[in-house]
N, C-alpha and C positions, 0 to 999 in steps of 0.2 A: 093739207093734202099730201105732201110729199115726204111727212112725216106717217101718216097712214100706211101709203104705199111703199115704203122701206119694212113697216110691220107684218104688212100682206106678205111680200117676198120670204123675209127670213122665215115665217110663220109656214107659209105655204113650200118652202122648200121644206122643214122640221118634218110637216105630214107628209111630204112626198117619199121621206127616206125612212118611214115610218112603217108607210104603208108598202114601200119596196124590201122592208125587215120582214115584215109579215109573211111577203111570199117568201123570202129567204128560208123562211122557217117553217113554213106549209113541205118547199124542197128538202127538209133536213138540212140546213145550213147553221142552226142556231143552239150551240147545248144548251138544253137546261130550257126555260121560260122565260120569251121576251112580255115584257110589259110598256107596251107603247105609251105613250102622252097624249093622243089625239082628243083635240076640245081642249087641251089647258096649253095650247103653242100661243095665242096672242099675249095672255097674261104672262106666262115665260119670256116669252122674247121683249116684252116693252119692259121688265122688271130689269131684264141683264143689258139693253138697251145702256141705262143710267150707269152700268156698273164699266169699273176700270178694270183689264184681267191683270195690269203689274201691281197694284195697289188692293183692289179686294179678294176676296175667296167664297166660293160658294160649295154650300155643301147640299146632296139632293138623297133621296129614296132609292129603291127599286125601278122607280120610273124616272129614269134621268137622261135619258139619249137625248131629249131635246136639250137642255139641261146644259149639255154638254157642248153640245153646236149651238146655243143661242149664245155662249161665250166665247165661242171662235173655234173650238178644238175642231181639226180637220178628219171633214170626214170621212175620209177613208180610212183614219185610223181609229176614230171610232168602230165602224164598220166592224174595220178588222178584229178590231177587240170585241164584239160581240160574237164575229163570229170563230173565237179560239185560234186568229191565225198570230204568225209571226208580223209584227210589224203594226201592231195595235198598238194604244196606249201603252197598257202595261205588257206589251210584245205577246198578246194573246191568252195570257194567264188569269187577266180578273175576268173576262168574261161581261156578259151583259149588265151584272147587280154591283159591278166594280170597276167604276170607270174614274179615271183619274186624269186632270190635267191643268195640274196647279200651276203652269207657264202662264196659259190663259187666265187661268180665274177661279179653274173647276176644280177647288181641293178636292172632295172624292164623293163618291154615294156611297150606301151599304146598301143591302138584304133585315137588317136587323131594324124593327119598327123604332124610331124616332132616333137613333142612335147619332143619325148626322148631326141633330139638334146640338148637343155641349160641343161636338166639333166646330164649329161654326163658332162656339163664342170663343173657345181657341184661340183663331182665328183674329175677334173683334180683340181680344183682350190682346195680342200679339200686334193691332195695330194703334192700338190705345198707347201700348209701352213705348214702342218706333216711333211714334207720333209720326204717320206713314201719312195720315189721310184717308186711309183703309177702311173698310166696313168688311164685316162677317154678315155670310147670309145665310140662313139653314129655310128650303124649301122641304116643307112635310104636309103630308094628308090628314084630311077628318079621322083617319084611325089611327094615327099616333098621335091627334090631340088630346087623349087621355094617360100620356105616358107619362111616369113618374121625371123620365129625365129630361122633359119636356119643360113639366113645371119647374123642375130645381134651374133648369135653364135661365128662363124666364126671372124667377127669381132675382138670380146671381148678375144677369144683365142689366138689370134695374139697381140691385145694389151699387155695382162695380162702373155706373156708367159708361158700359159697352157701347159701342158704337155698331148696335147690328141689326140685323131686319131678321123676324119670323116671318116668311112665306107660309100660310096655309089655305094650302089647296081643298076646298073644301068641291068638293062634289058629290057628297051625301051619303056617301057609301063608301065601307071600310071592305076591302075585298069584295064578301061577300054580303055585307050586314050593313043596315041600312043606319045610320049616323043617328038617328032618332031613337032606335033601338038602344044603342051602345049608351048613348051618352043622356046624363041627369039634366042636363041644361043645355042647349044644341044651341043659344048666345054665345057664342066662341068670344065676342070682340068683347063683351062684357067680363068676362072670364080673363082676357089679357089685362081688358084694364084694371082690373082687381090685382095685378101686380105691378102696375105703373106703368107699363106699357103704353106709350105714345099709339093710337089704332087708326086703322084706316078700312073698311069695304072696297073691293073693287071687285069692279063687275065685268068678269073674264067673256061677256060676249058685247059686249061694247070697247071697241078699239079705242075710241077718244075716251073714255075714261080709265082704262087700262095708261095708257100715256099718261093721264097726267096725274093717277094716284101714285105709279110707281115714280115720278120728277119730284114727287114733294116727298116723297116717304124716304125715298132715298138720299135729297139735303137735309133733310132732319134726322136719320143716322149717322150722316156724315159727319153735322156738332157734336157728336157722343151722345147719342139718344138710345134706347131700346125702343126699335118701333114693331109693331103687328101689324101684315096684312091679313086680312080674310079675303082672296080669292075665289069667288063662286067661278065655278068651270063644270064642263057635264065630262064624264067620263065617255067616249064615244067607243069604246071597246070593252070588251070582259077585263074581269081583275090582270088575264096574262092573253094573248093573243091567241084562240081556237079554244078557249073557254065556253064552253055549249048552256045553256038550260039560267043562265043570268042575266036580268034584261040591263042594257047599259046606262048609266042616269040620263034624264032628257036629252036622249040620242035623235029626240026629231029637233032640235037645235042646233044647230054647227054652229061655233063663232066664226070658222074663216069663211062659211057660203054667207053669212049675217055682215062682214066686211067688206066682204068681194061684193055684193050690196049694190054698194054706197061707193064704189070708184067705176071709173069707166070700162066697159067689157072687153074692149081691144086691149088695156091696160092690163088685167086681169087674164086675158088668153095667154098675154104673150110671160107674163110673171108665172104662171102654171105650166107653160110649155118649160121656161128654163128650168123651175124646181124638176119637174118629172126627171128632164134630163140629166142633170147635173145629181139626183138621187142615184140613177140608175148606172152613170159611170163610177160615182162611186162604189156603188154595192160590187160592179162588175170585178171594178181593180181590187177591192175587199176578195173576194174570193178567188183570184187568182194568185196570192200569197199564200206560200205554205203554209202548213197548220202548225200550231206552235210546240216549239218542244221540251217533253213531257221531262 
């Protein structure tokens, strides 16, 4: 239980500062397109859960705010960094598709579809040399599982006995195009295994399973393994935030109200009251930092 409800917390703080981004960015606070995480915070937070931020590195997408705070970075300076001020991450220059904080854990995201992927083995292969202990992690979506340097990734992990985890976020839909559409064979884990990939399913709306595929998947990267997860998580928002006319994948599913469930309500009141708040000072102290300069 008290392992659930540490998942609940982190989880439910992620969407609280998520959904305090959104209005950020409904006010003009945001250049550019936020793309929140909301529906893939349980399976994120129990994956970085396992993970060490002096010893491994993760690499993420376009959708990485959670990403970023389920490995510690703080969040004000997340924040800040989405929203172009001074005092962000990268002091308000990468903005929201470029978040960086390799102290914690969080090598970087891009913008560019699958591109984290070979960083990530980077990464594995720089803790394989150190004999660190270290794992590489590259989390990507159903629409860069068709990427050329996805495959060669995959690949080369399996040659090189990397020590690293694919995270794939699968929730059906690549922006705007439905995964079935895109892709010849929609067996993702078969498709890993067909490189030698070590594979696992985890089912992003079930918290005890979430726990305990990412405890095993991530000691068996840890021996120098190349392992795959498939992640099923629903997308509860558009491709970017105020995206109109796109229906969002099984959006009548939450995994956190499917969590909150199954622990006690007063428990749950009082872990939602501190996410909200503790969202809401950060975003407050994010925007009262000047804006960064040009």
């Amino acid at each position: 239980m008290q392992q659930l409800e540490q998942l609940y917390t982190q989880a439910a703080f992620i969407r609280a500062f998520e959904l305090a981004i959104g209005r950020a960015a409904d006010a003009g606070h945001v250049p550019g397109l936020a793309h929140l995480c909301c529906g893939a915070e349980l399976a994120e937070v129990a994956i970085c859960a396992e993970l060490c931020g002096s010893t491994d590195q993760v690499t993420g997408s376009h959708r990485s705010h959670g990403l970023a705070l389920a490995m510690g970075a703080d969040p004000i300076a997340v924040a800040a960094e989405i929203f172009g001020r001074s005092g962000g991450l990268s002091d308000g220059r990468g903005g929201t598709q470029h978040l960086i904080a390799p102290e914690v854990g969080f090598l970087t995201s891009n913008g560019i579809v699958g591109a984290q992927v070979p960083l990530a083995a980077g990464a594995a292969l720089t803790a394989k040399t150190k004999d660190s202990g270290g794992v590489g992690v590259a989390f990507f979506g159903d629409g860069a599982a068709n990427q050329g340097a996805v495959f060669e990734t995959m690949n080369l992990a399996v040659a090189l006995k990397l020590p690293m985890l694919f995270i794939l976020e699968n929730n059906g839909v690549g922006q705007t195009t439905a995964s079935g559409y895109a892709t010849g064979n929609t067996d993702l884990l078969a498709r890993a295994a067909a490189f030698g990939l070590k594979t696992y399913k985890m089912d992003g709306y079930n918290g005890v399973n979430c726990i305990n595929v990412a405890s095993e998947a991530v000691a068996v990267a840890r021996m120098g393994a190349a392992v795959f997860i498939e992640a099923v998580v629903p997308r509860l928002s558009g491709h970017y935030h105020g995206e109109t006319g796109v229906s969002p994948s099984e959006s009548e599913r939450d995994p956190l109200q499917i969590l909150a469930a199954s622990l006690p309500s007063g428990v749950v009141e009082a872990f939602k009251k501190n996410a909200d708040d503790g969202a809401e000072t950060a975003i407050a102290a994010a925007l009262a930092m000047p804006e960064a300069r040009q």
